[in-house]
Structures are given as structure tokens and as C-alpha cells.
C-alpha positions in Angstrom: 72.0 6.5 -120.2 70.3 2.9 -120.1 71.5 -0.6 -121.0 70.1 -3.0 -122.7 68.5 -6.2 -120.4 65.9 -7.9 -123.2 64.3 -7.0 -126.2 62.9 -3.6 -125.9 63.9 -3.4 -121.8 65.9 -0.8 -120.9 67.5 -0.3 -117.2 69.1 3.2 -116.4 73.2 2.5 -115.9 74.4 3.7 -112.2 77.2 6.8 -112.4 79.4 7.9 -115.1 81.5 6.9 -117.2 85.6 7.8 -118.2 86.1 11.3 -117.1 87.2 13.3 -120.2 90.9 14.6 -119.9 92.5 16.5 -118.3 91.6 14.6 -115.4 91.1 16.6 -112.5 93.7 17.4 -109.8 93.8 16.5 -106.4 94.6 13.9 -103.8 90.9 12.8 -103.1 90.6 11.7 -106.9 90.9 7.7 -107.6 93.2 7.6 -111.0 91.3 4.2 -111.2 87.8 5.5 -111.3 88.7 8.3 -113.7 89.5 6.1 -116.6 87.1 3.7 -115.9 84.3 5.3 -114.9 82.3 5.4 -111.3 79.5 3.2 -110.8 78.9 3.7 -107.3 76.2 4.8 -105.7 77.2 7.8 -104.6 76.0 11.7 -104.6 77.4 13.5 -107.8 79.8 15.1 -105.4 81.8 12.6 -104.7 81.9 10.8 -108.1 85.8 9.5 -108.9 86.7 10.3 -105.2 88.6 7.6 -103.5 86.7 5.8 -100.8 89.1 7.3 -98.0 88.2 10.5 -99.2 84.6 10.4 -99.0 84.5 9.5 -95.7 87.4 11.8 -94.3 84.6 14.6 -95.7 81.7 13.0 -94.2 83.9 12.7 -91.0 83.9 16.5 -90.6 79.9 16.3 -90.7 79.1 13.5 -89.2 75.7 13.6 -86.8 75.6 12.9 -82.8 73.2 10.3 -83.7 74.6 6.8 -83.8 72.6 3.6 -84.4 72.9 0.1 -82.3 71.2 -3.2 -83.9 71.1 -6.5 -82.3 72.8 -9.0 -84.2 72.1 -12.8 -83.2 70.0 -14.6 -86.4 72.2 -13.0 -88.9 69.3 -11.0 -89.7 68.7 -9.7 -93.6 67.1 -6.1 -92.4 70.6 -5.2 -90.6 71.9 -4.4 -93.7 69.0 -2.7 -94.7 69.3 0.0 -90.9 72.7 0.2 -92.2 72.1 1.7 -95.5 69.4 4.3 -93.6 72.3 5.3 -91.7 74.7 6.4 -94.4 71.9 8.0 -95.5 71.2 10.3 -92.6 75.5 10.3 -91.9 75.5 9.1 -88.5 78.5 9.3 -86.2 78.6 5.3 -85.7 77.1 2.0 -85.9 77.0 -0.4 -83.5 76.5 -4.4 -84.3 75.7 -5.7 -80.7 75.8 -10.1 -80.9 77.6 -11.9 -83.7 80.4 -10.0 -85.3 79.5 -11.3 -88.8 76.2 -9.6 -89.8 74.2 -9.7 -93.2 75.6 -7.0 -95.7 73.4 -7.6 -98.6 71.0 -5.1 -97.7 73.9 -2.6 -96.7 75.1 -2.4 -100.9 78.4 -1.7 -99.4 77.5 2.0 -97.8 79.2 0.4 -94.7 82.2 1.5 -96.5 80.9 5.1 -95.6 80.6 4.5 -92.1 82.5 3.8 -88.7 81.1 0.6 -87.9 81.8 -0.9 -84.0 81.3 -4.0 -83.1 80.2 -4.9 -79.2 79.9 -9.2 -78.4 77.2 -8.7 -76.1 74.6 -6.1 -74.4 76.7 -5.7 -71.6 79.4 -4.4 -73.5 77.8 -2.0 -75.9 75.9 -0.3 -72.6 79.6 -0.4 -70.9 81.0 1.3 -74.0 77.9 3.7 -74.0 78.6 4.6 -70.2 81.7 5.4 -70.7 81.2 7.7 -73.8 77.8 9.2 -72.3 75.4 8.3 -74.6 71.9 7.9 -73.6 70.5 4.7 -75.3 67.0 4.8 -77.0 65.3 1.6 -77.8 63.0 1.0 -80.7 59.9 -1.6 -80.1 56.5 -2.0 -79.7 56.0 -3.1 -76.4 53.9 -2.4 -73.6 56.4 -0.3 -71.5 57.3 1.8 -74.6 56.3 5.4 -75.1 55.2 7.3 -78.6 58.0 7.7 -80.5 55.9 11.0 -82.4 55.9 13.2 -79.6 59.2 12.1 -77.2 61.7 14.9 -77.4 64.8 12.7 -78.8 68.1 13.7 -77.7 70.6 15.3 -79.9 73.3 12.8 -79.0 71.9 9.5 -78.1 72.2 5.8 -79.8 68.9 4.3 -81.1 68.9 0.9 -80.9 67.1 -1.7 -82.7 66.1 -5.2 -82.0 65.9 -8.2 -84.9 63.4 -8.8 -87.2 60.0 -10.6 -85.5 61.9 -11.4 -82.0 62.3 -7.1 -81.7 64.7 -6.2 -78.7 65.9 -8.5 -76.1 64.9 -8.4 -72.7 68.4 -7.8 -71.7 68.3 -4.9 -74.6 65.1 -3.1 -73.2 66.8 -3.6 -69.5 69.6 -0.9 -70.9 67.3 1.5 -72.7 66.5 4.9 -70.6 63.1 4.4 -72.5 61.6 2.6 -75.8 59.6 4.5 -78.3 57.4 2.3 -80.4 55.6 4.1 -83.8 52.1 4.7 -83.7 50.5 2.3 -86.3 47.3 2.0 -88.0 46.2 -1.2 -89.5 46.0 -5.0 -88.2 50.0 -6.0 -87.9 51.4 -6.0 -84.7 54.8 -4.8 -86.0 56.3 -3.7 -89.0 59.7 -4.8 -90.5 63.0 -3.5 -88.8 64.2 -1.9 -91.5 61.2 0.3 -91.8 61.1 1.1 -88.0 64.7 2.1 -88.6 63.9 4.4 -91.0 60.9 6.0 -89.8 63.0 6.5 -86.1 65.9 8.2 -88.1 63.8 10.1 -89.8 62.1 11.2 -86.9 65.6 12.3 -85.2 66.2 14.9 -87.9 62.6 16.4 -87.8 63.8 17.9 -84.2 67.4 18.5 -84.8 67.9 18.6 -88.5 65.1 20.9 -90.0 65.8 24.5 -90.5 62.2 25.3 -90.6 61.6 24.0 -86.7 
């Protein structure tokens, strides 16, 4: 399906439409959503299910993994992490600074997540101590360690600085180590969104494949 934008341009349309009665049956169906149609951009599986719902059945998969970005600029590629994380259904996200944080690159899948909010450093590593998680920093910096080859712990909190300032000192000070990614070309750094991704990803090569 695809909706007109100019003459000749086409753009495919999110989702479905109406469902066709008789509706299905079921508490985790939205009554709203099945007249109207679901344009959300979620799997199949959970098209016309109420937002509740989703996430009460992600909730029962959740992963030990759980995400922790510093938050002091208002940074755009928060948003962005965010999104990565819904992605790979981690357990929580942490927004370590300023409680108000950029969404826009998030396209709501915070919805789909438990997301915590800690007003300094000192508080998200107090919360981390008392819930014994080891905290893994992301950055390229001269004290961190290749992120390709460190054995990643199944439960631990990966935590990301801001885009161009990376990870505070104070941050680092916390970390039991930081990882950078191995890179190629003439840039010191790449964007935190993509280091976020690429560090995820790397988590669920060792404790997500079935052929390892």
C-alpha cells in the first residue's frame, strides 16, 4: 500500500488499516486501533494491541542488558540509543543529567520501555550498587580497552556519553572499564548513536546467538 506525496511519488503507508469484523477477542486488543487502523511502528505481532499490552509481553522477555546515557546538552542522538534499545528489548534505560531529554529520535518506542531517570552520576552508580550491576562505559579514550574482543557481561549497564564531549570524567571514574570500537578511517569518533548500536549489537553476538 503507498500514498500519494507528488505527481508520480509514491511513499509506502506504515501498518494496516480497519481490521475486518469480527474483531478479534481479547483483553490485549485496542477497540480504537481496530476500527481505525494501526499505524504504528510495530512488529505484525503486536498490530491493534494496546500499548499496555505490548509491553506487559515484552516484560516477560526482557534482556539483562540495560543502557545508561548522559543527558546534559539535550542531545539529539539520545533519542536515537533509545530506539536501539527497544530494538534489542532491554531491561531498562537510564537518562543520567537533565530529566528532560530529546525524544525525536526515540519515534515514541520509549513507550516500549522502562525508562529511569538518575539527576546525577553519583546517583545512577548508587542505584547500580545497590542492584549489582557492573557498569560498562562506551568511548574512545586512552584508558579504554577493545570493545571486539572484551567478554561483556550478561547483566551489566552500557553507558554512553553525549555526542562530541563522549563520557564525563566523573562517568569514566564509575565504569569497571571502557570499551572503545576499533575504527578505520581519519575521524576520531563516530556519532553516539552509531556507537550505541554497534555496542548493543556486540552484546547479543555473545549472549544472544544460537550459533555461538
Amino acid at each position: 500500500m503507498a500514498a500519494e506525496i507528488g505527481p508520480g511519488e509514491f511513499f509506502p503507508v506504515v501498518g494496516v488499516g480497519p481490521h475486518a469484523e469480527p474483531w478479534p477477542v481479547g483483553e490485549r486488543f485496542d477497540p480504537e486501533l481496530l476500527e481505525n487502523g494501526d499505524r504504528r511502528n510495530v512488529l505484525d505481532h503486536y498490530r491493534y494491541w494496546k500499548v499496555e499490552a505490548i509491553v506487559s509481553d515484552l516484560d516477560s522477555k526482557r534482556h539483562p542488558l540495560q543502557i545508561a546515557i548522559e543527558n546534559w546538552q539535550h542531545d539529539l542522538n539520545i533519542g536515537s540509543v533509545v530506539r536501539t534499545a527497544n530494538a534489542f528489548n532491554v531491561e531498562f534505560v537510564h537518562i543520567v543529567g537533565k530529566r528532560d531529554w530529546n525524544r525525536r529520535g526515540a519515534m515514541v518506542t520509549d513507550k516500549y520501555l522502562h525508562v529511569l531517570h538518575h539527576p546525577t552520576v553519583a546517583d545512577f552508580a548508587e542505584w547500580c550498587r545497590e542492584n549489582d550491576l557492573p557498569i560498562i562505559g562506551i568511548d574512545n579514550l586512552p584508558v579504554s580497552k577493545p570493545l571486539e574482543n572484551y567478554p561483556l557481561p550478561e547483566r551489566c549497564a552500557l553507558f554512553f556519553g553525549q555526542e562530541g564531549a563522549g563520557m564525563s570524567d566523573e562517568a569514566v571514574a564509575i565504569c569497571s572499564v571502557v570499551l572503545a570500537i576499533q575504527q578505520y578511517g581519519s575521524t576520531r569518533s563516530m556519532n553516539a548513536s552509531a556507537a550505541g548500536a554497534i555496542a548493543m549489537y556486540a552484546w547479543a553476538m555473545q549472549h544472544l546467538n544460537p550459533h555461538l
